[in-house]
Every structure is written in structure tokens, then in C-alpha cells.
N, C-alpha and C positions, 0 to 999 in steps of 0.2 A: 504494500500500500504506500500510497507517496502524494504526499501534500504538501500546496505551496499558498499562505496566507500574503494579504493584505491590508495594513491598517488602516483602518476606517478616518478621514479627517474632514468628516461633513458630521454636522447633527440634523436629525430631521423633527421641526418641530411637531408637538400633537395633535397640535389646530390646524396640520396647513392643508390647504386645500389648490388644487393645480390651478384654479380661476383666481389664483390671488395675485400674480404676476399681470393678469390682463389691466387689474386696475394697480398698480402700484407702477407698471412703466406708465402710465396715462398720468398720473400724477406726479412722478418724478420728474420724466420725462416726455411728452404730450409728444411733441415734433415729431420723435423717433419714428421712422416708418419699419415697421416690424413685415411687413408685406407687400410685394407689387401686385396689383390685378392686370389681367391682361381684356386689352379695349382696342377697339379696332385696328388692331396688326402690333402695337404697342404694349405697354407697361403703366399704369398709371401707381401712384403713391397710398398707401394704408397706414396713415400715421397712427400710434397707439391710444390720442385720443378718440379719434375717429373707429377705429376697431374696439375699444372699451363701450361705445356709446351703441354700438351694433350688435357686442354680445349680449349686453343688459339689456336693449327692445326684445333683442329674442328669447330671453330667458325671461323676462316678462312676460311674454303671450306663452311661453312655456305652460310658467305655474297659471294663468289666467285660463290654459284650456286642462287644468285640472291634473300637471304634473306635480306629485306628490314625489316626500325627501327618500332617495331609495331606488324612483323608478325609474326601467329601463325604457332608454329611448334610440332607437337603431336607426342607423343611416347606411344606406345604400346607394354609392355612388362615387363615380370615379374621382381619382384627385384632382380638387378646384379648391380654392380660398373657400369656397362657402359650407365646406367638409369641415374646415377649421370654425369657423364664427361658430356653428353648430356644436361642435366638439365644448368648447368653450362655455357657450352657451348653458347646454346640459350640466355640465358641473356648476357653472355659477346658480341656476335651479335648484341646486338640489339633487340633480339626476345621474345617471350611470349610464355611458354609453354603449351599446352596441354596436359592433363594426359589425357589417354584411359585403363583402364581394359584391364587386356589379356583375363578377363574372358567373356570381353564384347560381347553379338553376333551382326552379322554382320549389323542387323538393328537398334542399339546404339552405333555403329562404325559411322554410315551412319549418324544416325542424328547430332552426334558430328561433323563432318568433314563439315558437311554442313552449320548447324549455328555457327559454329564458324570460317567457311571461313576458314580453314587450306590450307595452302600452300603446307605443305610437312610434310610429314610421315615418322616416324622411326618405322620399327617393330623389334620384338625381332628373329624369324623364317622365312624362306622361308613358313611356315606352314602358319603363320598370313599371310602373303601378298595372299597365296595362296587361304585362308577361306575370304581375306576380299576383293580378284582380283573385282568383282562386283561395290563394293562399293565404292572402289577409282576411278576404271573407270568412275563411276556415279557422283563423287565430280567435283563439277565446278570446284572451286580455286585449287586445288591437282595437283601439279606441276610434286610432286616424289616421292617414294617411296624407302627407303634404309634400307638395313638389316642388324641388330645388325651382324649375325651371319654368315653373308655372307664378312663383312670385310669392313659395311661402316665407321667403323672411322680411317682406313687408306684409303679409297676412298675420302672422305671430307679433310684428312690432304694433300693429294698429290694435291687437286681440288685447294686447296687455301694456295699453293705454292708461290703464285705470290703477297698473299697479305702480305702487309710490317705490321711490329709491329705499324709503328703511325697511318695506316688507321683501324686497329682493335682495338686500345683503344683510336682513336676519337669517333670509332660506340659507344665502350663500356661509356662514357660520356655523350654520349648523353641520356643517358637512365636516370628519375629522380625517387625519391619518389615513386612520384603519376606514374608511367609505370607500366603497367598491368606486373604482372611475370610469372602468370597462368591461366589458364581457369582450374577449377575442376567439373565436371557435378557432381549435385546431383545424389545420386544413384537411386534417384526415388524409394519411399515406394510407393510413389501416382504420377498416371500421368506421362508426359517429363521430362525427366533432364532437370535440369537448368544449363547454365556457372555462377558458381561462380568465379567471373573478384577478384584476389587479386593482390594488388600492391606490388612492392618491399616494402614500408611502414610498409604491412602488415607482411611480410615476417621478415622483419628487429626486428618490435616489437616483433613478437613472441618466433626469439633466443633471444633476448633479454631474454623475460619473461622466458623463458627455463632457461638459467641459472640464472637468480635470485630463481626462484624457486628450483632448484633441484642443491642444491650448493654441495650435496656430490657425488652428477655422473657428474655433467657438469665441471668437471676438468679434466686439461691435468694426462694423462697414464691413464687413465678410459678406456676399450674398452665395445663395444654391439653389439650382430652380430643383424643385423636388418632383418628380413622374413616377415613383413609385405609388401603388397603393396606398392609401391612408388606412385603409383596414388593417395593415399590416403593422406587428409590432414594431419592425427597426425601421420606416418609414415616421411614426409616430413618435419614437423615441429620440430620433435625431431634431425633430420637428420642434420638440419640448426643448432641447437642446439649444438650438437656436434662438428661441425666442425669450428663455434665461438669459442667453449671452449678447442680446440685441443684435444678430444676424438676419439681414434681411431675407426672407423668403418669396418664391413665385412659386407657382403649381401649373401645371399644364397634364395634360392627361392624351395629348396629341402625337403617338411615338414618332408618327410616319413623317415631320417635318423638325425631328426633335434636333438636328444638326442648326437647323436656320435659327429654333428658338436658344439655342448657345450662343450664335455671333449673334445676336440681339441683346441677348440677358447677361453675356459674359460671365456664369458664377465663378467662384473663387474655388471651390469646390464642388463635387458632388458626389450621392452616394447611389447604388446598383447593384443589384445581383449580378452574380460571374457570366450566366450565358448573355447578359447585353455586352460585358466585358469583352466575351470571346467573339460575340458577333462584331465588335469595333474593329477588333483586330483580322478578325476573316475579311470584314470587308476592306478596311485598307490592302489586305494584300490581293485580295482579288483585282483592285485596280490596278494593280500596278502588275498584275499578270496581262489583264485588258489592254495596257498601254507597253505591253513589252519590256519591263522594268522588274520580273520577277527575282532576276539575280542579285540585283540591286537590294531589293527591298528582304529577301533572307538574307543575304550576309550583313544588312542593318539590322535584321531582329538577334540574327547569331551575336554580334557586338553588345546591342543593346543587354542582353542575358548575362552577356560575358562580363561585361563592365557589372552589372547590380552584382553578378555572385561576387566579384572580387570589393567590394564594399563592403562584404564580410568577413572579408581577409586582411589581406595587407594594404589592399585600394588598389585602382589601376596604376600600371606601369607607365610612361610617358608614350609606346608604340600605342596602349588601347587608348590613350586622352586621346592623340591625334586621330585616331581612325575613330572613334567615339564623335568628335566635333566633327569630322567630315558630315557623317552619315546624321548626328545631328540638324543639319542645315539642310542634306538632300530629302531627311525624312522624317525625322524626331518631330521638326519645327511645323510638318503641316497636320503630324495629330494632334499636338497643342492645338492649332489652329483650327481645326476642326468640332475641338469644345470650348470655343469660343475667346481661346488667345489667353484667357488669366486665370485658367483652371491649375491649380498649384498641387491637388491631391484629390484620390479619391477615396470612397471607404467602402468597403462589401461584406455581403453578411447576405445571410437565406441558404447557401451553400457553400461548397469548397472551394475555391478561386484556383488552387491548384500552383505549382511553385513556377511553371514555365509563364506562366500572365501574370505573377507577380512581377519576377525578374524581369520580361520585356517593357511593362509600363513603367517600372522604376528606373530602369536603365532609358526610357525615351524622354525622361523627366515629368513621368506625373505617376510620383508612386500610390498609391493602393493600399493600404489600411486594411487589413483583412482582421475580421474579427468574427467573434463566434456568441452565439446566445437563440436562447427560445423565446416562442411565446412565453411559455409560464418565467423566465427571468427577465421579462419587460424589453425581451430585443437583450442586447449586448451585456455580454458578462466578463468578456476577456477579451481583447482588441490590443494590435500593432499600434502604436504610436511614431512620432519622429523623433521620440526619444531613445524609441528601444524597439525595433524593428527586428524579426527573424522572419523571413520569408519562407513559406511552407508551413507556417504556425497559426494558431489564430490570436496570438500574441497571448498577454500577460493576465491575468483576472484582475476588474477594475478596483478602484480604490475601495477599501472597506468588505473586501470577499476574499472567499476562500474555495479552492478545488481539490477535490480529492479524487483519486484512480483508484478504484475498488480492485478488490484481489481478483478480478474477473476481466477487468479490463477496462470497466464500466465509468463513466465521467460523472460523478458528483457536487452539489453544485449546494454553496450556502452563502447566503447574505442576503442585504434589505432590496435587492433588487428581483430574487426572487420570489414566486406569487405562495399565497397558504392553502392554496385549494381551488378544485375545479365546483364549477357553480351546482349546486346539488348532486354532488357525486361524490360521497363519502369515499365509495370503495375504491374509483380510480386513482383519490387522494391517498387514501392509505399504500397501495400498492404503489405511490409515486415520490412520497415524500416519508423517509423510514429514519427515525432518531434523527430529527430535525436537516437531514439532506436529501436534496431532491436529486433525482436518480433519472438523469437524461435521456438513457437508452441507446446513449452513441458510446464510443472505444475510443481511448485515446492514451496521453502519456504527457507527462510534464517533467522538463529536462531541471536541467541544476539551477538554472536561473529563475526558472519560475513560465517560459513559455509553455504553452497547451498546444500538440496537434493532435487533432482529429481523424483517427487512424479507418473510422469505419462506424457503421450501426450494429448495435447486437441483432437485430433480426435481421438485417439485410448480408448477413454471411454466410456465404454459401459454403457448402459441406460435401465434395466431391464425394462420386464412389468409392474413391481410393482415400479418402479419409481429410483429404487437403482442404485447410483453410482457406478462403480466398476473400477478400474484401473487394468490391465490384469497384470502388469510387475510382480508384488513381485509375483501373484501364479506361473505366469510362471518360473521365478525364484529356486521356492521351487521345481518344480517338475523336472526342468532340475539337480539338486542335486541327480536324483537317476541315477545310474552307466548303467539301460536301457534305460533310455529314452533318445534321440538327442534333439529333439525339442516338444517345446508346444504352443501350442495358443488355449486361452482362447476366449472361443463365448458366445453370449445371450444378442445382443444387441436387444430390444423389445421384449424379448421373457420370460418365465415366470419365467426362472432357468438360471443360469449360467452351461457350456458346456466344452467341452476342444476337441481339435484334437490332437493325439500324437502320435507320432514317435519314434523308437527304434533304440539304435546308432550300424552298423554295426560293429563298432568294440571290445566290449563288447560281441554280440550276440554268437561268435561261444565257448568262454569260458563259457557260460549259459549253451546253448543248450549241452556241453560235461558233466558239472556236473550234469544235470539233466536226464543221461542216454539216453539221444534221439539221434537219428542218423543223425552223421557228414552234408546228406545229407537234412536236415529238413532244410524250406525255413520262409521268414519272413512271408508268407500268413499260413502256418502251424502254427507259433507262436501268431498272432494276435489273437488264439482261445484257445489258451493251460490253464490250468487252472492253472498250477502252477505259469506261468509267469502274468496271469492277477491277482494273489493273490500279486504278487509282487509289481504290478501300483498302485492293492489300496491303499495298503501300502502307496505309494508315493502320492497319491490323499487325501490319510486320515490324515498325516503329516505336505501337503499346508496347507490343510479345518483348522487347527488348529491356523493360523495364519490368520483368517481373520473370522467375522461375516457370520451369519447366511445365509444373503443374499448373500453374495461375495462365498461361497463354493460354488464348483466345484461337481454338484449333477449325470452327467452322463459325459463320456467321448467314443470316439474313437480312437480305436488303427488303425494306417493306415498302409497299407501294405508296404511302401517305403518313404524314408527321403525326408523332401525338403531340396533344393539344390541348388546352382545359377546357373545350367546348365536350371534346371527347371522354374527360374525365381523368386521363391522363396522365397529369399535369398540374402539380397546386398550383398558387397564384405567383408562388416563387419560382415558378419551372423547375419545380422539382419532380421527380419521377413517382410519382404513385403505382408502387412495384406489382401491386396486388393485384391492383386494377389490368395492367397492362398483359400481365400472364395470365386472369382470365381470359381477358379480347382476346390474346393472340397464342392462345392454348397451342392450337393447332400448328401455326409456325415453327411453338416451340418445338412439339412432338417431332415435327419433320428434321430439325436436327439432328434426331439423334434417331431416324429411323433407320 
């Protein structure tokens, strides 16, 4: 067993409530713009008195349409400013939010709204209300229904007209500590979501831990356009982060022109799960396959890699400086440029980032921050800093926690940023949280210094015929690295060989299929048989196989004719593989491997 503490140097007090920051920059400091909205093609300013005066109308018409201290109020809808006022809002009420996926279908709407007794619904569209009319209808507790887009935060501001400033921040007081602030459902890789119940406690430690960790973005005039989910825990927690540290924030929810909204918005930072990571760099290098510059642009990625690993060493030599600043200038300088010219860092979480995308964005100069945490620890527990960076890790556990490695393998997790329980689920609590540590479910290891990597999941390790352990992430890893492939999952749990399923990313495909002289109209069922493109996969199969033993290679694979995807089920909302689901769909597939 091996454990590695940190001392706590925040106190949390036992009246605070997360809606206390809204009115205390409003008061301090009024001017500060804590948010831009975006307005025709632009950015307009949310200074904090202006955003204090918009939570309080909505948390007005709140308690005025009968939100009592306690209840849940669920929002469903993608990330905009008005996800935030609402977030806000509910707490300054009184209330407990619910986060709902917009992606979510109508029977993970249903079970949400049911076990967690919601009252009242926000959606983002007349479309949601229209997709999810059943499902509300069917909600016992489901009082209302109101729409971002239809104009309910001047509906709520005019509803709760009547309420005075001292009966809205006696609600807001009464709220402590220990007051749920959210219900977040697990995304389910396996089985029902669960409500993970966090407190404002929880919420509080984590801006906390946000800016002690990340002391060169979590300062005032830093801005980040934020595009991940707001449902999501390490999208909310960086969020809370921000707006303790007076960082200005923007949200957009528009991925397909997200390059333009960077030279617009210029953040100083931003944060993303690894497959947007990996899709940056597939696509950079696709272009410059497109324009004949492929040589160019791998022995810039091989430099780039080479330079960050020796950053751990002795530093570069003065042959890699020069050859580092060449390829700086021919190629370093247009992915900067590409997120918007003042992007200084980024930070990732939801998955594995993987050691070869750390090394190349830190060696192009926008290192990567990889950090590690769950729902149930409020988003981030342990995170890279630029004080103490190990690439391949998910860095250090933040101020005031402690991790431990059970005799099994198993990552154990204590401090005030993790949660005390799933929302009426005694038994998944007790099985989750044993002598006061919660018991993550992932494998890992914590070296001499105190770094945590993430070596695999307990359930997701497969148990060859031949008795061999095998952890699927690093192959899966290696072969999501090539510019065709979207996704991979590794099989051959009792079976005599390890296997793969893999998918090809449509956006890559139609620049292949034009250089290899085939026709515009050629389909993904046409290419899963093509020979030149399966010469390609080996490639990428023959390049994993090299990073792992005998047994652990990857002996046959299937190319499937269509991505998975979270419409399909897939797919949580972090694109992460939903294992269970996908070896049902693709039983069959699998079978034929190994017929």
C-alpha cells in the first residue's frame, strides 16, 4: 500500500454558500466583467454588477413560482452564459441543481427527473421540451417547464417582481456547507446513473484547489472560452475557478467554427478532453499531408516530443534548440495561431491524454495540464501544474488530499473535494466509500514524489485465455494516434489472443479517399475492404504491438463500417467508450474474430 498526503491551506467556512461570490464581486468590485456574451458575430461585456442583478431577478421568480430550500431544479442544455445565470441563480434560491445532457435521450431524461424528484425544468429549445413532452408529462414532482430560448429569464425576472431583496438573501443564508448544490448523474459506462449529491463544501474546495493549482491562468485578465458541457463536473469546476479568480469567461456551444471563435476571443487558456486534443493534432497533420509537407510536419512532431522529454532531463542540447526554433517558426507558431495566438496552456481531464500529446503540445509550446478526478470528487483531485509537471501522470493530488493505492491496485481517494454519497443510494455509497475512502474503480500507482498515473480500470481488464493481464487504454491510445482511425476498443477477455474493433474518423476520410484517386462518391462500407487503406491500420496496429508484450499485441482486428457515437449510446459525453454497450451492439463482430 503506498500513500502520498497533502496539506490542507484553505479553510472552508460553514455558512458558505457558492452564490456568495456573485454578490460580493458586485460589491467589491461592480466593473469587473466576469463574462462575455456573444451578439451578433461578437462578444459583448457581463460586468459583475450586471450578472449579480440577473441572478437575483431569476432566483426571484424562482422562489415566487414556488421553489422551496432543498429543491431540485434541472437544466438541460448546451453550454451558453444562461446555463451559468441559472446555475447561480438556483443556489442563490435556495435550490440544488440538476445537470441533464442535451445529448441525453428521452429515457435518461426520465430516469433523472424521476429519482431525483425535480421540480422544475429548464431547457435550452422548444426542441428539448418538444423531444422530452412525454417524459415530463410522466415526472410526478415536475411542476414546469421553461425555455432558455423562449424568454424564461425575463419570464422568472417579471414572476418574482414582488419578491423584496431581504426575502431573497434570507433564502440565500439559509443555504450551508453541507447543502447539496448539484445532483450530477454518472454517465453510466455500466448500468443506471447514479446522482452524485455535491455540496457547496464541495464546490467551494475545489475553486479553491483550482486556483492554488493553476496560479498562472486562475488570475484576474486571464480569459477561456469554455465549449465543454456545463453538465459536466471538470467543465463546472474550472468554471467556479474562474470566476473566484476574476477570469473572464465566454461559452459557445458551436464546435464546427470553434477555430474562428479562438482568433476572435483569443483565450489565454483552455480546457478539453484528449480526443479534441488528438483531433487538433490529426488535423494539423492531415494538412500538411494535403499540401505535400508530411515530412516536414513528423520530423516537427518527432523534435517537438524530443525537446519536452528532455525537459525532464538534462534540457535540450544546443543541436535540438536550433532545430526546435527552426520547426518552431515553420510549424509550432501556426498551432498557436490556430487557438487564437495567446493560448499559453491547456488543461485535460475526462480521460487519458496519453504521454505522446502531452510531449508534442509541450514541446510546440502550449503544454497540457493533465489531471485526473471524478464526478463524485467534484472534477479534479490530482493535476500537473507548471510547477511540477510529469508527463504521463495525472500529476500530484491537490492541496488538502490524500491518495492511496490499495493492495489490489485500486486508487483511493480522500479529502473535502470529494462527495459523501450518491442521492438515495445507501448501498452504492457503502460499496463506494469504505473507512472514510472512496474507492475509484481505476488502477494506478504513485511514484516517490507524490505523482499519480492511471495505469487502467478494474473492470475494464481483460483476462486472456492464457491467463494474461492486459489493460486496453495505452493500445487504445497508440492507435487513436493515427489521422484514420476515431475510435478503438480493444477485446479478448477469455479468449486466446487479444482483438480490436475500429472505426474510421469521418472527417479525415474524404481527404484519403481524394488522394488515393477513388471516387468522391466511395462510402465507409467501400473502404473497410480497400487495400490500401487496411495497409494503413496495420501500420497503426504494428506501431501499438510495439509498445507492449507479446501477449498484450493486438493479433486481428475489425474495421466497422460507422463511428460510435453518443446518439448511439456508445459514447458518454466525454467520449469515452461505454464498453458494455459496444460488445453488446457488436457481439457479432466480436464473435467473428475469433471464429
Amino acid at each position: 500500500m503506498r500513500e502520498f498526503s497533502v496539506p490542507q491551506s484553505f479553510s472552508i467556512p460553514a455558512d458558505v454558500s457558492m452564490a456568495d461570490s456573485v454578490f460580493r464581486h458586485a460589491e467589491e468590485d461592480p466593473t469587473f466583467t466576469p463574462f462575455k456574451r456573444p451578439s451578433n458575430g461578437g462578444w459583448i461585456d457581463v460586468t459583475a454588477a450586471q450578472f449579480a442583478k440577473q441572478v437575483s431577478a431569476v432566483a426571484k421568480g424562482l422562489i415566487a413560482s414556488g421553489l422551496e430550500l432543498g429543491d431540485r431544479v434541472a437544466i438541460l442544455s448546451s453550454t451558453r452564459y444562461e446555463w451559468v445565470v441559472f446555475d447561480y441563480a438556483i443556489w442563490t434560491a435556495g435550490g440544488c441543481t440538476d445537470s441533464i445532457y442535451e445529448t441525453s435521450s428521452p429515457d435518461q431524461a426520465q430516469w433523472i427527473l424521476e429519482d431525483s424528484a425535480t421540480t422544475l425544468l429548464v431547457v435550452e429549445t422548444t426542441g428539448h421540451a418538444e423531444i422530452h413532452q412525454e417524459v415530463t408529462d410522466g415526472a410526478a414532482t415536475l411542476r414546469e417547464v421553461l425555455v432558455i430560448e423562449s424568454g424564461a429569464i425575463d419570464e422568472l425576472a417579471n414572476r418574482g417582481s414582488t419578491i423584496t431583496d431581504e426575502e431573497l438573501h434570507t433564502r440565500r443564508h439559509q443555504v450551508t456547507a453541507t447543502s447539496p448544490a448539484t445532483l450530477i448523474y454518472t454517465s453510466g459506462t455500466t448500468g443506471r446513473p447514479k446522482g452524485v449529491q455535491l455540496t457547496h463544501a464541495n464546490f467551494y474546495a475545489q475553486a479553491a484547489v483550482c486556483q492554488l493549482a493553476l496560479p498562472d491562468s486562475m488570475i484576474p485578465g486571464k480569459r477561456t472560452l469554455m465549449f465543454l458541457p456545463l453538465a459536466h463536473a471538470f467543465a463546472r469546476a474550472i468554471s467556479f475557478g474562474a470566476f473566484e479568480s476574476k477570469v473572464t469567461v465566454a461559452h459557445t456551444s458551436d464546435l464546427t467554427t470553434l477555430l474562428d471563435q479562438f482568433a476572435d476571443f483569443k483565450p489565454t487558456f483552455i480546457l478539453s478532453v484528449p480526443r479534441v486534443f488528438e483531433k487538433v493534432y490529426n488535423s494539423a497533420r492531415q494538412k500538411a499531408v494535403d499540401n505535400g509537407k508530411a515530412g516536414i510536419f513528423d520530423r516537427a512532431t518527432a523534435t517537438a516530443i524530443e525537446y519536452s522529454e528532455s525537459l525532464e532531463k538534462r534540457g535540450p542540447g544546443i543541436a535540438l534548440r536550433i532545430k526546435h526554433a527552426i520547426f518552431d517558426k515553420l510549424v509550432y507558431s501556426k498551432l498557436r495561431s490556430a487557438l487564437g495566438g495567446e493560448c499559453k496552456q491547456a488543461f485535460s481531464g475526462g480521460a487519458a491524454l496519453g504521454a505522446r500529446l502531452g510531449h508534442y503540445f509541450r514541446g510546440a509550446g502550449i503544454p497540457i495540464y493533465e489531471g485526473y478526478g471524478l464526478t463524485e470528487s467534484s472534477a479534479a483531485f490530482a493535476i500537473n501544474t507548471s510547477n511540477a509537471q510529469r508527463i504521463g501522470t495525472v500529476g500530484k493530488p491537490v492541496d488538502g488530499h490524500t491518495a492511496r493505492i490499495a493492495d489490489d491496485g485500486e486508487l483511493l481517494l480522500r479529502g473535502p473535494v470529494v462527495f459523501a454519497g450518491y442521492w438515495k443510494n445507501e448501498k452504492a455509497t457503502a460499496e463506494s466509500i469504505i473507512d472514510g475512502w472512496f474507492h475509484t474503480g481505476d488502477l494506478g500507482s504513485i511514484d516517490n514524489e507524490g505523482f499519480v498515473s492511471i495505469t487502467g480500470r478494474k473492470k475494464e481488464i481483460i483476462v486472456t485465455a492464457g491467463g494474461k493481464n492486459v489493460a486496453p487504454a495505452g493500445l487504445e491510445d497508440s492507435m487513436r494516434a493515427h489521422p484514420l482511425i476515431s475510435q478503438c476498443i480493444v477485446v479478448g477477455d477469455a479468449q486466446p489472443f487479444i482483438g480490436a474493433l475500429i472505426t474510421l474518423d469521418p472527417e479525415t476520410l474524404p481527404a484519403w479517399v481524394e488522394r488515393n484517386g477513388l471516387p468522391p462518391t466511395t462510402t465507409t462500407s467501400d473502404l473497410v475492404t480497400n487495400a490500401d487503406l487496411i495497409a494503413e491500420i496495420d501500420t497503426a496496429v504494428a506501431e501499438a504491438n510495439k509498445k507492449v508484450s507479446n501477449p498484450e499485441k493486438i493479433k486481428k482486428y475489425t474495421i466497422l463500417q460507422r463511428d460510435f457515437t453518443q446518439e448511439s449510446g456508445e459514447l458518454t459525453p466525454t467520449l469515452k467508450l461505454k464498453r458494455n454497450i459496444i460488445h453488446e451492439v457488436h457481439r457479432a463482430d466480436i464473435s467473428d474474430l475469433y471464429s
